[in-house]
DRENDO-1510 file (C-alpha; in Angstrom, 1 decimal, always signed):
<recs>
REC; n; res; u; v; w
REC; 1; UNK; +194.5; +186.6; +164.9 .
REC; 2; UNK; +192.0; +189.0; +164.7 .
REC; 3; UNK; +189.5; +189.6; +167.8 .
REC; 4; UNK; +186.1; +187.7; +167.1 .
REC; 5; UNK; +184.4; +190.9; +169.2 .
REC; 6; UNK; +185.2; +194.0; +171.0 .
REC; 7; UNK; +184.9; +192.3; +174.5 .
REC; 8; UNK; +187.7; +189.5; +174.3 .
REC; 9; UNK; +191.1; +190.3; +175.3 .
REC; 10; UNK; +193.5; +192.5; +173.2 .
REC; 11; UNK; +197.3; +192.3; +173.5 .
REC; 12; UNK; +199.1; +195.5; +172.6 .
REC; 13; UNK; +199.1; +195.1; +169.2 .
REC; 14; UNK; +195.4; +194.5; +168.9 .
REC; 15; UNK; +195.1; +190.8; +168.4 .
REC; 16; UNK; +193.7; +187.9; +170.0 .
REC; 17; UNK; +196.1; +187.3; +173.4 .
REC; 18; UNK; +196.7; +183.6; +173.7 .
REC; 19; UNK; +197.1; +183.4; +177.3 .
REC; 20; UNK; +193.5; +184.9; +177.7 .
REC; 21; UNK; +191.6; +182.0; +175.3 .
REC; 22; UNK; +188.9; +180.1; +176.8 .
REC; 23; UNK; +190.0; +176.4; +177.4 .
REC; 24; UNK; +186.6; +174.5; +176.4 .
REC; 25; UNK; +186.9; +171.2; +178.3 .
REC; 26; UNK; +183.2; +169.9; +177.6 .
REC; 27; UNK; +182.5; +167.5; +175.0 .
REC; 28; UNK; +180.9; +169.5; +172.0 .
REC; 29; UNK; +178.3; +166.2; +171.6 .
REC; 30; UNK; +177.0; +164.6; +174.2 .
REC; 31; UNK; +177.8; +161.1; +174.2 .
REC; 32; UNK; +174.9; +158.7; +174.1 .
REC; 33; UNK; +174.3; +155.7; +176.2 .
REC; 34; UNK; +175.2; +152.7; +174.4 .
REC; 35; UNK; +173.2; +150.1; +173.4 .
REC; 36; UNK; +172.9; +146.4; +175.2 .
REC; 37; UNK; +173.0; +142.6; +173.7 .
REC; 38; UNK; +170.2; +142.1; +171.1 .
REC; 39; UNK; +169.3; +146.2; +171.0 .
REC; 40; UNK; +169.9; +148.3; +167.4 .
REC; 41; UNK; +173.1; +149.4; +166.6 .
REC; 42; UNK; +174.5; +151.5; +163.4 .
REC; 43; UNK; +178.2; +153.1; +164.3 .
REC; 44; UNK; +178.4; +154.0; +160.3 .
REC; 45; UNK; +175.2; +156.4; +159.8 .
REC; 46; UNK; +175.8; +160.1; +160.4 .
REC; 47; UNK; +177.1; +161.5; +163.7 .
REC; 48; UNK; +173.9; +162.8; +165.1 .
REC; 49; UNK; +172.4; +159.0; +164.5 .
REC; 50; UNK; +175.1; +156.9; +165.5 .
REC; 51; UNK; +174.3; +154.0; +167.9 .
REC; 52; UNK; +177.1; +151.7; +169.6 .
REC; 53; UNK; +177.3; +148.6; +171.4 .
REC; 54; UNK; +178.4; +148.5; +175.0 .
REC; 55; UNK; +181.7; +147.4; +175.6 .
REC; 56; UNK; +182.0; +143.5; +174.9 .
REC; 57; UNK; +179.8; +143.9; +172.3 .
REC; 58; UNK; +179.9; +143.8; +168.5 .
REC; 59; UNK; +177.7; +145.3; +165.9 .
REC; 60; UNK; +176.7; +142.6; +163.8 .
REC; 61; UNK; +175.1; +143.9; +160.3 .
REC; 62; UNK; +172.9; +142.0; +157.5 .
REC; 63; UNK; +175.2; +140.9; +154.7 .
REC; 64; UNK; +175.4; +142.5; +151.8 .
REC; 65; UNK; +172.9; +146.0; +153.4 .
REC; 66; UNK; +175.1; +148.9; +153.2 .
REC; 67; UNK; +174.1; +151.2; +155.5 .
REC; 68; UNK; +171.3; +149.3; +157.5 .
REC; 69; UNK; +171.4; +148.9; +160.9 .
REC; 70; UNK; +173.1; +145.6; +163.0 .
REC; 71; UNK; +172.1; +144.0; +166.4 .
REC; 72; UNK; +174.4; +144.4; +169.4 .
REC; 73; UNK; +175.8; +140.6; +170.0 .
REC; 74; UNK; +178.4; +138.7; +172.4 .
REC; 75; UNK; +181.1; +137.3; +170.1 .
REC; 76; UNK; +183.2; +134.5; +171.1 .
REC; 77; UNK; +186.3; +132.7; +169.0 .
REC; 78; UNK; +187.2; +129.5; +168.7 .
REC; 79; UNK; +186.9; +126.9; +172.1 .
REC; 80; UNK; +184.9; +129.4; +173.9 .
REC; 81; UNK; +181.2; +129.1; +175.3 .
REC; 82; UNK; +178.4; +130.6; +173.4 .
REC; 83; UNK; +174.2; +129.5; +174.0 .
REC; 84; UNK; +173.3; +131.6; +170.3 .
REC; 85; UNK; +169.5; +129.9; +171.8 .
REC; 86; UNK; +168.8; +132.4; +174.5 .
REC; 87; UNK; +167.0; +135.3; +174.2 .
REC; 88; UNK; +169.1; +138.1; +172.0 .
REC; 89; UNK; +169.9; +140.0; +175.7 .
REC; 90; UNK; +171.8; +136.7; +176.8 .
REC; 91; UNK; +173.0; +135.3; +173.7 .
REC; 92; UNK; +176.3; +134.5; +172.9 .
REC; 93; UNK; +177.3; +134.4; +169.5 .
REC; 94; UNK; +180.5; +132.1; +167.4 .
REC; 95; UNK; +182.3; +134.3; +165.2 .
REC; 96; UNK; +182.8; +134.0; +161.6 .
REC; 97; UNK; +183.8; +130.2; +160.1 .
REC; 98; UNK; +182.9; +129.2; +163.9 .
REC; 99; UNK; +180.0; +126.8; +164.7 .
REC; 100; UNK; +178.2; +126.6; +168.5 .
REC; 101; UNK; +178.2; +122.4; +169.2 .
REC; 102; UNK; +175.8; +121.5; +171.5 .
REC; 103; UNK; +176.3; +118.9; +174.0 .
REC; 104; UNK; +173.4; +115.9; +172.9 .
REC; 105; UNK; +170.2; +115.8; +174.7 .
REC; 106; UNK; +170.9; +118.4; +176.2 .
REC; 107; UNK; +168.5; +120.8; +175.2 .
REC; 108; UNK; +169.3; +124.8; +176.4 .
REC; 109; UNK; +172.8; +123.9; +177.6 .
REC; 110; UNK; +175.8; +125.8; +176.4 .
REC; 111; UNK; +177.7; +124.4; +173.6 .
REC; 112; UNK; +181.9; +125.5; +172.3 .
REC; 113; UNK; +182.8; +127.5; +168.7 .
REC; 114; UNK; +184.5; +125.0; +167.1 .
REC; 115; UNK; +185.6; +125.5; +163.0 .
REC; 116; UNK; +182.6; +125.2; +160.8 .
REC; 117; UNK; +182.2; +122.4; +158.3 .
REC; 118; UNK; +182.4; +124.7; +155.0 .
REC; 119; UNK; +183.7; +128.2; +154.2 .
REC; 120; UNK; +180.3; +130.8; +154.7 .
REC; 121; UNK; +178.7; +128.2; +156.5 .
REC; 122; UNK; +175.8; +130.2; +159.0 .
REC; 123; UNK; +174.0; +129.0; +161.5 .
REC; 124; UNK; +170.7; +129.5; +161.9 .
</recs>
């Protein structure tokens, strides 16, 4: 290796000594706080832009936008709870081919995912 400047250290033979390298141990980026249920999210835009979901959380994107940004949402499978009528912070969400049944008259209550009567059926 050759020396990068006259002030690192120099083994006998001129070069770089290994045992004398600085041993960076601090993150090169800093990491950003992530974002919470209902905020923006976009963990495919460049580096210096990218916005995750906190942990539990999925980035749900538009169909068919390439590139936009999602919304952070709780994602549940199939026989869990999910309430997709609260407010975006407190929402939980069915997955894909998964419906949220509602108990009747009961308006606000929790429903279950259960399997969706069609293939690409949304609710909305």
């Amino acid at each position: 290796k050759e020396p990068l400047d006259e002030k690192e250290p120099l083994d006998e033979k001129g070069t770089l000594d290994e045992k004398e390298t600085l041993d960076v141990k601090e993150p090169l980026v800093e990491e950003k706080p992530r974002a919470a249920s209902g905020e923006t999210c976009n963990d495919a835009a460049a580096p210096a832009f990218r916005t995750y979901c906190a942990e539990g959380l999925t980035c749900d994107y538009p169909g068919q936008m390439t590139g936009a940004s999602g919304v952070c949402k709780k994602i549940v499978g199939h026989g869990e709870q999910c309430n997709d009528a609260m407010p975006a912070a407190h929402a939980v969400y069915c997955g894909t081919g998964l419906q949220c049944e509602f108990p009747e008259n009961m308006p606000g209550a929790s429903g279950v995912c259960k399997q969706a009567p069609y293939p690409g059926y949304e609710h909305c």
